[in-house]
Structures are given as C-alpha cells and as structure tokens.
C-alpha positions as CSV (number, residue, x, y, z in Angstrom):
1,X,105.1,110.1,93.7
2,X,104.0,112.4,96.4
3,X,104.9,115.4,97.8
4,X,107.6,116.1,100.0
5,X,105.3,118.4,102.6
6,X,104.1,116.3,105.4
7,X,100.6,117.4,105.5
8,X,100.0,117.5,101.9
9,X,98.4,114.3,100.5
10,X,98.7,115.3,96.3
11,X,101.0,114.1,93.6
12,X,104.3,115.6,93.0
13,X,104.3,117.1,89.7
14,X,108.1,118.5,89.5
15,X,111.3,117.4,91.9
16,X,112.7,120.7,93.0
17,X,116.7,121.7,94.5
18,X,116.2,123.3,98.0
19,X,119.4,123.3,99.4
20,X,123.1,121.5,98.6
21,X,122.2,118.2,99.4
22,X,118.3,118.6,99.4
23,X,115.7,118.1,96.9
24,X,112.0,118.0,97.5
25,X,109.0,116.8,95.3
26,X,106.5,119.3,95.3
27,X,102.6,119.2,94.0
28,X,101.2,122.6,91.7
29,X,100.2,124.2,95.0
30,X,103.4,124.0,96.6
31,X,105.8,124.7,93.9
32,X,104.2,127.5,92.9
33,X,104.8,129.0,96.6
34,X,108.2,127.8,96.0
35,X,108.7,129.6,92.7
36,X,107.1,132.7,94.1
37,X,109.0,132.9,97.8
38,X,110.9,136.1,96.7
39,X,108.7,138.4,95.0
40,X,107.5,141.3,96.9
41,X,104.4,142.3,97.7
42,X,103.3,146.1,98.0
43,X,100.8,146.4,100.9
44,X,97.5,148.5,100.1
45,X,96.6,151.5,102.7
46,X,92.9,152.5,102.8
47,X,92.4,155.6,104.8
48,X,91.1,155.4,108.2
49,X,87.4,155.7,109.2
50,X,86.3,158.9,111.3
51,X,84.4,158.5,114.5
C-alpha cells in the first residue's frame, strides 16, 4: 500500500482518520507530521548584532 500524499512515493505503514468520511494511508514521515500538527513550538530570540 502506498501513501495517500501525491508526491510521496513510500509505503504506508498506518491508515489514519482525517476527517468524517476521510481516511488517508500515511508512510513514517508523514504520520509523524500528522501526529505532531498541534504541538507548539516556542521560537528562540538571539540578540541583535551591533553595527
């Protein structure tokens, strides 16, 4: 089986619920975007270089 994301060429390794009536096959890569898509990300500030 392969997964659901057009550009992606790699087996699916676990079918996935996106919606109601939607399910998607999704390789490692992809499902673990998919399994991460709500965790927040804290951005890092560096201090600004003087001139």
């Amino acid at each position: 089986m392969q997964c659901s994301i057009s550009e992606c060429k790699e087996k699916a390794i676990q079918t996935v619920k996106i919606s109601f009536k939607e399910n998607r096959n999704l390789c490692k890569k992809h499902l673990k975007i998919f399994v991460n898509k709500d965790e927040k990300y804290a951005p890092t500030f560096s201090k600004a270089s003087k001139f």
